[in-house]
PDB file of N, H, CA, C and O in Angstrom:
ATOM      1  N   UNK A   1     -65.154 200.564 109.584  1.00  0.00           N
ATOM      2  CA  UNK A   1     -64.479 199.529 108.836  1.00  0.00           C
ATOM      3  C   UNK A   1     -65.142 199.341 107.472  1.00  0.00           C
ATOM      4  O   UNK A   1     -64.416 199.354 106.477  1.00  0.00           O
ATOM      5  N   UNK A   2     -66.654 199.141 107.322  1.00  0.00           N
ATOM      6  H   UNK A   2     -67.244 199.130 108.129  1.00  0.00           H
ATOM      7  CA  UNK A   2     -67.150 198.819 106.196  1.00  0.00           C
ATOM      8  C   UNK A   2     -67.226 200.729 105.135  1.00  0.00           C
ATOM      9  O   UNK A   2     -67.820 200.994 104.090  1.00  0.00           O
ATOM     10  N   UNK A   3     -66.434 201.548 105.948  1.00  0.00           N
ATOM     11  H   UNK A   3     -65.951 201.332 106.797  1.00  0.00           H
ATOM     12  CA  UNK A   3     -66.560 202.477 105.103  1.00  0.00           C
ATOM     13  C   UNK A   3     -65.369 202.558 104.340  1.00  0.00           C
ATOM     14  O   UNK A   3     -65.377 202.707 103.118  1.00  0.00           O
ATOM     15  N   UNK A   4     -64.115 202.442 105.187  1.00  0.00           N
ATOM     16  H   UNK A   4     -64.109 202.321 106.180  1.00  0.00           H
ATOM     17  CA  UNK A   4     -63.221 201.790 104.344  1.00  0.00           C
ATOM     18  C   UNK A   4     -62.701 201.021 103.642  1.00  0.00           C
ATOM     19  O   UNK A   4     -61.585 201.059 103.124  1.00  0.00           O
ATOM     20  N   UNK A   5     -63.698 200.082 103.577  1.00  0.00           N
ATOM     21  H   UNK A   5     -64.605 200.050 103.998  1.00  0.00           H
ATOM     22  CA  UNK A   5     -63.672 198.669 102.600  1.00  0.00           C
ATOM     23  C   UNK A   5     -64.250 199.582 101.424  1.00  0.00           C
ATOM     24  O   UNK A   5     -63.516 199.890 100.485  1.00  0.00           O
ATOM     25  N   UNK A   6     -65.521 199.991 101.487  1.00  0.00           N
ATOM     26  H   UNK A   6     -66.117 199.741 102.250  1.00  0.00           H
ATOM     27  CA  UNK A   6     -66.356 200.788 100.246  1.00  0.00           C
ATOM     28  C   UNK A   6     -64.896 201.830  99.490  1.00  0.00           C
ATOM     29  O   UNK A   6     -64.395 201.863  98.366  1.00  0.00           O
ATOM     30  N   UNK A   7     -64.673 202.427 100.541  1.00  0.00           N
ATOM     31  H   UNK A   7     -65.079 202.400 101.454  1.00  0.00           H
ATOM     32  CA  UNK A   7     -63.617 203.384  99.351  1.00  0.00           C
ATOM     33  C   UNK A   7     -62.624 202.751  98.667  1.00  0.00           C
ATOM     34  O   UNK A   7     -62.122 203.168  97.624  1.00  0.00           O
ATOM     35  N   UNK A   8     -62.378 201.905  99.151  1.00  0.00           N
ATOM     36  H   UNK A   8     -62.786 201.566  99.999  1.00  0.00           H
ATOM     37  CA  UNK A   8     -60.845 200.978  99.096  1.00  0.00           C
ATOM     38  C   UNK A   8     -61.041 200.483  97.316  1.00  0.00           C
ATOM     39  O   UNK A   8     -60.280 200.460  96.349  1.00  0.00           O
ATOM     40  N   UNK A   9     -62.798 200.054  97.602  1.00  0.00           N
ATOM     41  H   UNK A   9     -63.416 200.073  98.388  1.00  0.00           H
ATOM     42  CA  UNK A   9     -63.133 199.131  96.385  1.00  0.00           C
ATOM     43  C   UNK A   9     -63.300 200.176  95.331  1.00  0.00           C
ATOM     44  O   UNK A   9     -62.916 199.855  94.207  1.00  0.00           O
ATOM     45  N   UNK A  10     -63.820 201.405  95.500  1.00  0.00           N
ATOM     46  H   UNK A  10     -64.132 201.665  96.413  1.00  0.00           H
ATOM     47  CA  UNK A  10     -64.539 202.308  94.985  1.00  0.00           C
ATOM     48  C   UNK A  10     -62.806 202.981  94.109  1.00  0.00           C
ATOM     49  O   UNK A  10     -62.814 203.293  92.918  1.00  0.00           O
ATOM     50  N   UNK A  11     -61.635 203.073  94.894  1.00  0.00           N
ATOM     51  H   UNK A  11     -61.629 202.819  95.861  1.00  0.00           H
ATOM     52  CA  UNK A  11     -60.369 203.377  94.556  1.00  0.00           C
ATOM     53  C   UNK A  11     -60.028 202.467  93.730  1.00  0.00           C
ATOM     54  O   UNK A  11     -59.941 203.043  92.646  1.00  0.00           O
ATOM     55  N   UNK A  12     -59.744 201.210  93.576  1.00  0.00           N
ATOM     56  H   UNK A  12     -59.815 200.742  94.457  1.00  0.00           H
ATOM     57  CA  UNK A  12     -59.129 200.362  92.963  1.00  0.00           C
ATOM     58  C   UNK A  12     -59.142 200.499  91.499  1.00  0.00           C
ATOM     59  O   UNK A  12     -58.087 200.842  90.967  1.00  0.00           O
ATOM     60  N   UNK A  13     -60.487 200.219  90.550  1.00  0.00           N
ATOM     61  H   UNK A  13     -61.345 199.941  90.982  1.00  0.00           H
ATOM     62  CA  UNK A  13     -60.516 200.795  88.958  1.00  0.00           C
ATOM     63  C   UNK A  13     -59.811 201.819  89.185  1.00  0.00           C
ATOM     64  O   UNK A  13     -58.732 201.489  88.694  1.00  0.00           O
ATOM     65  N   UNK A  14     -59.686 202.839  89.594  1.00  0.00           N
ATOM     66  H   UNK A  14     -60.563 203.107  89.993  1.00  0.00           H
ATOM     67  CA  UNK A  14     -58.836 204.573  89.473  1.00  0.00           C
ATOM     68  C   UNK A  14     -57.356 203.991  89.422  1.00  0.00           C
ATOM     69  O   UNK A  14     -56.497 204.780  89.026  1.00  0.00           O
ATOM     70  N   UNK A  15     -57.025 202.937  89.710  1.00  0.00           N
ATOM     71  H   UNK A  15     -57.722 202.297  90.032  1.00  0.00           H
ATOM     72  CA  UNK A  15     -55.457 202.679  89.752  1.00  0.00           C
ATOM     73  C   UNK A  15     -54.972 202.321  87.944  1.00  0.00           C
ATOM     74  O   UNK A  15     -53.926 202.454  87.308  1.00  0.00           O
ATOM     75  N   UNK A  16     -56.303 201.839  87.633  1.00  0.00           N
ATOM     76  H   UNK A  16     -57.152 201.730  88.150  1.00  0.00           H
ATOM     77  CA  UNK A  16     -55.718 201.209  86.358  1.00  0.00           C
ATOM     78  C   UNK A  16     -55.035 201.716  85.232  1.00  0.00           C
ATOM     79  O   UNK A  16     -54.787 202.851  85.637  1.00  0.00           O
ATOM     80  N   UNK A  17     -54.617 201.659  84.230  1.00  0.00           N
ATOM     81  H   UNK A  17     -54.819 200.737  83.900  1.00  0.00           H
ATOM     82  CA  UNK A  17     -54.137 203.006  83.325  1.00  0.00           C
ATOM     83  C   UNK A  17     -54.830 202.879  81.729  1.00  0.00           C
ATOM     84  O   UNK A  17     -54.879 201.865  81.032  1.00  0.00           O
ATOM     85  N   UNK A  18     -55.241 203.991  81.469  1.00  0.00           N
ATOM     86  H   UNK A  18     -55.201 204.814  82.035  1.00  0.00           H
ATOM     87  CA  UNK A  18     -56.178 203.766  79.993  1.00  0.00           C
ATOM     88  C   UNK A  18     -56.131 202.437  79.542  1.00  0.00           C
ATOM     89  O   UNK A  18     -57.141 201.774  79.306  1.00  0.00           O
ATOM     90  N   UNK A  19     -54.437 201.847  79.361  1.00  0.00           N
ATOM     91  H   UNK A  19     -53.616 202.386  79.553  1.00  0.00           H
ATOM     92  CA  UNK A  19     -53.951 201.227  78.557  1.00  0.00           C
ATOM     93  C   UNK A  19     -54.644 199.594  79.038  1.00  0.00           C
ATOM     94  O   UNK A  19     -55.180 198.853  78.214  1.00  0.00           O
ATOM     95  N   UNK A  20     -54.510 199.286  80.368  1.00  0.00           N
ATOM     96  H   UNK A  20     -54.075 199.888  81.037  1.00  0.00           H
ATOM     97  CA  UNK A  20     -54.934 198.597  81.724  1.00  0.00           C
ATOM     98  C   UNK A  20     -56.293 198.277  80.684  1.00  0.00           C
ATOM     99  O   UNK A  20     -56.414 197.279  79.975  1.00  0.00           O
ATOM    100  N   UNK A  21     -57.391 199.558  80.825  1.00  0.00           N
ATOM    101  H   UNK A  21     -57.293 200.369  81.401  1.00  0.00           H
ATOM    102  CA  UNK A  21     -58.679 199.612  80.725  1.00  0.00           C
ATOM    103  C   UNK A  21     -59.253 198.821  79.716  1.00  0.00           C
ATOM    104  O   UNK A  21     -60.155 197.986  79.779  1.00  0.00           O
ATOM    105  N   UNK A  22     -58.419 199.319  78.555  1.00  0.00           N
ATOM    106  H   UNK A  22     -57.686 199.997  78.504  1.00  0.00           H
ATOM    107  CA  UNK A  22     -58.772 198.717  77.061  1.00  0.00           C
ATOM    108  C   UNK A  22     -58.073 197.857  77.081  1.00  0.00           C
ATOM    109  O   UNK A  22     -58.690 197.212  76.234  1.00  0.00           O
ATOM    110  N   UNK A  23     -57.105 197.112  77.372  1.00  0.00           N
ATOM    111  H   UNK A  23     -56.604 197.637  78.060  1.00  0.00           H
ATOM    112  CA  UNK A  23     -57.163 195.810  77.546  1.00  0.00           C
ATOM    113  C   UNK A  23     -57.659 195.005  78.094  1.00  0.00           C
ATOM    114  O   UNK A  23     -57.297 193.896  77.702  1.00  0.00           O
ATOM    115  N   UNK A  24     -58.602 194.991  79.131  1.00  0.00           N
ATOM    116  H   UNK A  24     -58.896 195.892  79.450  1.00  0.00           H
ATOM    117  CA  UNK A  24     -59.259 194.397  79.794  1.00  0.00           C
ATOM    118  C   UNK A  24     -60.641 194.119  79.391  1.00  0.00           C
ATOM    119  O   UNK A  24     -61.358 193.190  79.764  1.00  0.00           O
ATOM    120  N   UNK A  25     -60.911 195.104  78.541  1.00  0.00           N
ATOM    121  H   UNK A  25     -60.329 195.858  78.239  1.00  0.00           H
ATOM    122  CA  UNK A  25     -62.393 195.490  78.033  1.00  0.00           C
ATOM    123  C   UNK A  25     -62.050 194.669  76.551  1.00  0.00           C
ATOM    124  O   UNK A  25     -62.966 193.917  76.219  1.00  0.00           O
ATOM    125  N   UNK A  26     -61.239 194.691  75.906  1.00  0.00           N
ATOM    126  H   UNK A  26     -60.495 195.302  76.175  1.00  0.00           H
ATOM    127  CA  UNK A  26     -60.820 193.608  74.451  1.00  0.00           C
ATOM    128  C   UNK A  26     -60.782 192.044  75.009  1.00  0.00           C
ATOM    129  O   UNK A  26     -61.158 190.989  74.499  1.00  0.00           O
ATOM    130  N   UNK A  27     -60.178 192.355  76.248  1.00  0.00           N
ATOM    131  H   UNK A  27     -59.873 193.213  76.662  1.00  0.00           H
ATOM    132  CA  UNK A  27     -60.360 190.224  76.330  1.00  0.00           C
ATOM    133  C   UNK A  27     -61.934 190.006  77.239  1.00  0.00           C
ATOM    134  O   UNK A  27     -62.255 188.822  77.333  1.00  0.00           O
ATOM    135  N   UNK A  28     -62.581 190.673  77.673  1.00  0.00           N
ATOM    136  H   UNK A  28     -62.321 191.635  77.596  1.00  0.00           H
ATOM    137  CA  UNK A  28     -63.877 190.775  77.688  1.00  0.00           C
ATOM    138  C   UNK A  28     -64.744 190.703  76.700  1.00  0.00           C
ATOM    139  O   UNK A  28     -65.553 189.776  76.694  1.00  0.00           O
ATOM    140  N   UNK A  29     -64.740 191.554  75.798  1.00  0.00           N
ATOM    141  H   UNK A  29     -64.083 192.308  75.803  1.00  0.00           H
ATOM    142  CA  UNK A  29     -64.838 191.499  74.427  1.00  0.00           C
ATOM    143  C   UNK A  29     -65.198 189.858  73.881  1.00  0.00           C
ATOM    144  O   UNK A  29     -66.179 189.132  73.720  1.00  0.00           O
ATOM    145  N   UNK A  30     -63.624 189.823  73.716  1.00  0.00           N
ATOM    146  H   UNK A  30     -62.827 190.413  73.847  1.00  0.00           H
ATOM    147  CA  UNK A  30     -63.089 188.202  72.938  1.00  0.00           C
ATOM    148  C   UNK A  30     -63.902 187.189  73.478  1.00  0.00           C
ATOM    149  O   UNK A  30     -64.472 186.359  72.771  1.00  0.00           O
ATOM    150  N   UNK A  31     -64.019 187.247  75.436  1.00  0.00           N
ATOM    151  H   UNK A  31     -63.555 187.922  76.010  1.00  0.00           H
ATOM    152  CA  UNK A  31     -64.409 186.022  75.853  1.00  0.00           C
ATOM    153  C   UNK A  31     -66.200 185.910  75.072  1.00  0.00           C
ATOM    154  O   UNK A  31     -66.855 184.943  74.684  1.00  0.00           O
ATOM    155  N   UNK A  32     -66.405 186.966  75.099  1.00  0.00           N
ATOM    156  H   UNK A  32     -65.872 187.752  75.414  1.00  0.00           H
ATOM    157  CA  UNK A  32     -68.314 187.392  75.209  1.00  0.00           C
ATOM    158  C   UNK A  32     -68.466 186.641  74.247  1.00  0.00           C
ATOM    159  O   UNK A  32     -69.391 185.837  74.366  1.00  0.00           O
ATOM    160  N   UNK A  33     -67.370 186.580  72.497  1.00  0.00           N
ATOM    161  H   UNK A  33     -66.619 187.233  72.400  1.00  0.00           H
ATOM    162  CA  UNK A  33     -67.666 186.447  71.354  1.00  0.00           C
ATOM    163  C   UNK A  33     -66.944 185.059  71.357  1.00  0.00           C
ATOM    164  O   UNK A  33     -66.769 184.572  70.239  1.00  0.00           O
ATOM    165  N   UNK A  34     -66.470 184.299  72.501  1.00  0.00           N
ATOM    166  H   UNK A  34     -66.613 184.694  73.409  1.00  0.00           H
ATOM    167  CA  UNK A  34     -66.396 182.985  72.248  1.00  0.00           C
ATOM    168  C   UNK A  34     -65.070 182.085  72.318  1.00  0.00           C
ATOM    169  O   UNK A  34     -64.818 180.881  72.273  1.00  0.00           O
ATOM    170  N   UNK A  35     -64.323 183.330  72.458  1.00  0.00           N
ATOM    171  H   UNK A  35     -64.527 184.308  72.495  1.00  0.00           H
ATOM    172  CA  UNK A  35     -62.591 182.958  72.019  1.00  0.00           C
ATOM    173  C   UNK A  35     -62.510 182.273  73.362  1.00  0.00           C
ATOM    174  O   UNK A  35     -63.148 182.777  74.287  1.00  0.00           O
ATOM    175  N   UNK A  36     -61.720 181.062  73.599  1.00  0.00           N
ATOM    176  H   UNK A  36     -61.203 180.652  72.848  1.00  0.00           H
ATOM    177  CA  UNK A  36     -61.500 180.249  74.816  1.00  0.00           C
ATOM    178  C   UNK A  36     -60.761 180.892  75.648  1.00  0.00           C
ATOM    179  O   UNK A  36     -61.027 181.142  76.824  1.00  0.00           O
ATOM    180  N   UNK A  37     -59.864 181.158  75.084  1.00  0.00           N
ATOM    181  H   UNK A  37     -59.648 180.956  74.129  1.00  0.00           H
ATOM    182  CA  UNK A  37     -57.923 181.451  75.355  1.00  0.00           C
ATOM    183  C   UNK A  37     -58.381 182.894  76.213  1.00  0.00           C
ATOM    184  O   UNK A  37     -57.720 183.013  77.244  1.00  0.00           O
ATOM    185  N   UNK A  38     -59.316 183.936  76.002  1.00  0.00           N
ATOM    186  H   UNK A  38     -59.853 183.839  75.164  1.00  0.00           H
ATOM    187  CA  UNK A  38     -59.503 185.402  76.151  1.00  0.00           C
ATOM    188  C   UNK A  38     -60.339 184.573  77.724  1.00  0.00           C
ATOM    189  O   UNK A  38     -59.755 184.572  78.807  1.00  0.00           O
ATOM    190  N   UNK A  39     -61.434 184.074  77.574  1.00  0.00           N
ATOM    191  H   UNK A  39     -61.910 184.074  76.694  1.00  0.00           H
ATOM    192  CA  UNK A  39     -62.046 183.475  78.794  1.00  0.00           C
ATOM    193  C   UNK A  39     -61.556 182.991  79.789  1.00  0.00           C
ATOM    194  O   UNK A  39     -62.080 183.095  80.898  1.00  0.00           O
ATOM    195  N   UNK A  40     -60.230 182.246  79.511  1.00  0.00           N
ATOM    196  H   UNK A  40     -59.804 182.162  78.610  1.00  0.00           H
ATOM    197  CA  UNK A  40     -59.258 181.889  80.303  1.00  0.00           C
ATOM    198  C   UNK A  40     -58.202 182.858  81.118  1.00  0.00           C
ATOM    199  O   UNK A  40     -57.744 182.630  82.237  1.00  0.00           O
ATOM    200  N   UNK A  41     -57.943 183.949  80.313  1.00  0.00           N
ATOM    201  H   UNK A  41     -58.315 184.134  79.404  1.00  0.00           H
ATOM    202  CA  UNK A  41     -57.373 185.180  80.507  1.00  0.00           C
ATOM    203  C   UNK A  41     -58.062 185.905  81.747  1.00  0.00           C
ATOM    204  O   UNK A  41     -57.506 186.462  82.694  1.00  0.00           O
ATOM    205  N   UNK A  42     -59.573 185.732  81.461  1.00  0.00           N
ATOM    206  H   UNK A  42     -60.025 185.280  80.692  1.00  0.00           H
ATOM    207  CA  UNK A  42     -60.447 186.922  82.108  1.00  0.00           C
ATOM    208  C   UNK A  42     -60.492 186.379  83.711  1.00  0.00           C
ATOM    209  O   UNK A  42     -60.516 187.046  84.745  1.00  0.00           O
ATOM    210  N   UNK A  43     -60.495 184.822  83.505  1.00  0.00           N
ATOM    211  H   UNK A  43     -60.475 184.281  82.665  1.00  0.00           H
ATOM    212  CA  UNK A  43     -61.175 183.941  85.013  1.00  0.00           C
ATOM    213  C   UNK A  43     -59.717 184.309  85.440  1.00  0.00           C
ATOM    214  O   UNK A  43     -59.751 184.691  86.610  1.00  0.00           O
ATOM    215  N   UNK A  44     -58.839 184.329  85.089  1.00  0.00           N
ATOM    216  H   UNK A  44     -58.811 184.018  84.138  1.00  0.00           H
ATOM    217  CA  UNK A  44     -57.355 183.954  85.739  1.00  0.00           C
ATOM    218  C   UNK A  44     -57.118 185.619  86.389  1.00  0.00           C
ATOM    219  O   UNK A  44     -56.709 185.703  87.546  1.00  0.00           O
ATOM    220  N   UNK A  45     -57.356 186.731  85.703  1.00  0.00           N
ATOM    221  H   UNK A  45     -57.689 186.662  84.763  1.00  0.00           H
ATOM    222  CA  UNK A  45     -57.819 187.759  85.842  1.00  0.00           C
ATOM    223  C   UNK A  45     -58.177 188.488  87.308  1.00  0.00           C
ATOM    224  O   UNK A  45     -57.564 189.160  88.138  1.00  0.00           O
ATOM    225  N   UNK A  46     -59.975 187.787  87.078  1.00  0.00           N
ATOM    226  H   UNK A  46     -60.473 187.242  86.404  1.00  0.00           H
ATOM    227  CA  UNK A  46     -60.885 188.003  87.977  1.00  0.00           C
ATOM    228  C   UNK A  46     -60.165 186.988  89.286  1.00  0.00           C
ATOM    229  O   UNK A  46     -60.323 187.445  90.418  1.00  0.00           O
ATOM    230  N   UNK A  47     -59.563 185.945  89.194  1.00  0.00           N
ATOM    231  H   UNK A  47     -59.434 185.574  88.275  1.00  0.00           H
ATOM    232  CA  UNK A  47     -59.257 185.370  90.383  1.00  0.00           C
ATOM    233  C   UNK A  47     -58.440 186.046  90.736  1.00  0.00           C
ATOM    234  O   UNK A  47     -58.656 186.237  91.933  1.00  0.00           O
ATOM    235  N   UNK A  48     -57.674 186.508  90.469  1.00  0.00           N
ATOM    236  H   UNK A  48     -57.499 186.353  89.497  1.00  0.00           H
ATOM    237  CA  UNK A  48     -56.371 187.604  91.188  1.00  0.00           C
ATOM    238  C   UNK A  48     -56.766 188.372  91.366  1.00  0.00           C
ATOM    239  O   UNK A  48     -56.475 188.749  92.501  1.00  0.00           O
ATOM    240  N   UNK A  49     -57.479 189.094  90.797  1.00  0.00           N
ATOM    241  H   UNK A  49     -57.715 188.787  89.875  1.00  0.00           H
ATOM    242  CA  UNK A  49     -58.646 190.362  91.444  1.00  0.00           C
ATOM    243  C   UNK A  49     -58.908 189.620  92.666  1.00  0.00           C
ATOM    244  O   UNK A  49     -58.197 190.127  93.535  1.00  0.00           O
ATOM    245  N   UNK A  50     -59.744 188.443  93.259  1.00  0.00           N
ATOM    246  H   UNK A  50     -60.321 188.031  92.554  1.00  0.00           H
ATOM    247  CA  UNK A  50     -60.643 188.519  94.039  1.00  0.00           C
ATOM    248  C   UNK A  50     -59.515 188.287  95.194  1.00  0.00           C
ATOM    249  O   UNK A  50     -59.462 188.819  96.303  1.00  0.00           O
ATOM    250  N   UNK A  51     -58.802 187.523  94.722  1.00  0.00           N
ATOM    251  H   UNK A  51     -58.845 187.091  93.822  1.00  0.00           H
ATOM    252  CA  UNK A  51     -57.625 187.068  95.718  1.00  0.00           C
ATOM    253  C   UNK A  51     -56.951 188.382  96.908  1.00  0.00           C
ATOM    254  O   UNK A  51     -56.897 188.381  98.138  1.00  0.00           O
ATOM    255  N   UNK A  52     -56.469 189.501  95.787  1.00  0.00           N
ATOM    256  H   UNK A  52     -56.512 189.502  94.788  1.00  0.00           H
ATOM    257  CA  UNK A  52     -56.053 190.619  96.045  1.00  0.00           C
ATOM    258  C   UNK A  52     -57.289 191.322  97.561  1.00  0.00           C
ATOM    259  O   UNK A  52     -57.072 191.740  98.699  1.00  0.00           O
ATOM    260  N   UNK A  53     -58.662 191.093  96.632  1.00  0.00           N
ATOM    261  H   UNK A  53     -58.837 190.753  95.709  1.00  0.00           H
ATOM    262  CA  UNK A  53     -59.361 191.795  97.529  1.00  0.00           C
ATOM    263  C   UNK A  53     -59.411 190.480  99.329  1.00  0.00           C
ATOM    264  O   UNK A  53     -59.470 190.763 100.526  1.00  0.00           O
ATOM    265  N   UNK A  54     -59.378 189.770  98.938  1.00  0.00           N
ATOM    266  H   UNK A  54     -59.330 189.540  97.966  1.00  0.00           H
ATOM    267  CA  UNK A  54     -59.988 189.188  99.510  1.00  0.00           C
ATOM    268  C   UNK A  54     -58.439 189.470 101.427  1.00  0.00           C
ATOM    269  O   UNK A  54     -58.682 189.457 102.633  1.00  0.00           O
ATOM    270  N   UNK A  55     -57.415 189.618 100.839  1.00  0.00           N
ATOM    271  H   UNK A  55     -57.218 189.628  99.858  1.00  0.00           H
ATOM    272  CA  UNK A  55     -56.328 189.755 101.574  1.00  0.00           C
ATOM    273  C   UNK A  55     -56.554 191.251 101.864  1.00  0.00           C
ATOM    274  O   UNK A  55     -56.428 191.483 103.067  1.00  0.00           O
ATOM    275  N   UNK A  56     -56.774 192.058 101.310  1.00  0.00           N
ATOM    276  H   UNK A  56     -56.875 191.869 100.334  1.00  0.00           H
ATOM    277  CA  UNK A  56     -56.959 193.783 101.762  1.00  0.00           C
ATOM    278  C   UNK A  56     -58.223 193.360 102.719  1.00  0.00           C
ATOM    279  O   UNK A  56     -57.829 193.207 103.875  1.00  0.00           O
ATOM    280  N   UNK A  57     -59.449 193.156 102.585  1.00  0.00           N
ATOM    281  H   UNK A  57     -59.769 193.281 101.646  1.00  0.00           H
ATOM    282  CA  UNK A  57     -60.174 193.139 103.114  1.00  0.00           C
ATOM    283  C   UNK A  57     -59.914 192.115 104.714  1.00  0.00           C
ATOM    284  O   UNK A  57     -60.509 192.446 105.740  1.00  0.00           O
ATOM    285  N   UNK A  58     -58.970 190.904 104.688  1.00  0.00           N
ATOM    286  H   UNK A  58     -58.487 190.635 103.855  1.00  0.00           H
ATOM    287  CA  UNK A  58     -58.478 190.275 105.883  1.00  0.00           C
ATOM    288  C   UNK A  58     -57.746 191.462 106.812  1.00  0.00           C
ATOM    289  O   UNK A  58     -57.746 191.596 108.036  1.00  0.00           O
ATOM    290  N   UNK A  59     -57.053 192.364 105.645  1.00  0.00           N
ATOM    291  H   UNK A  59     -57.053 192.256 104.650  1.00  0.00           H
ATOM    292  CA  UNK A  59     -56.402 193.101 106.985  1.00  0.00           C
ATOM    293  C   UNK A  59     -56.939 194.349 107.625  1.00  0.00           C
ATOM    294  O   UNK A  59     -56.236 195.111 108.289  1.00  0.00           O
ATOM    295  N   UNK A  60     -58.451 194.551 107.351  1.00  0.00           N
ATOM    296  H   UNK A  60     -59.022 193.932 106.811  1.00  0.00           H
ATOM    297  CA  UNK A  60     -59.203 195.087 107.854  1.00  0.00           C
ATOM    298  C   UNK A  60     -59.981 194.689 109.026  1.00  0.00           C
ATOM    299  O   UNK A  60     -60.831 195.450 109.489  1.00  0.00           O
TER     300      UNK A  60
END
């Protein structure tokens, strides 16, 4: 089970698409250098990230 959690996680960045990448890495960017609106972007982001994982990993 915990080996398929590791790949699962280890797969997920590989889904993204260049385009995905560098956008994600610019409102990273923005938040680092202060911009609110980009910080807000990133948490809202990362919570759907965790959300996502957090349901793959329940149905394990």
């Amino acid at each position: 089970m915990k080996r398929s959690l590791i790949l699962l996680l280890l797969a997920l960045p590989a889904c993204e698409s260049p385009a995905e990448i560098a956008a994600r890495e610019q409102l990273d960017a923005a938040c680092i250098q202060g911009n609110l609106d980009a910080c807000t972007a990133v948490q809202q982001r990362v919570a759907a990230e965790n959300q996502t994982l957090a349901i793959t990993a329940a149905g394990f």
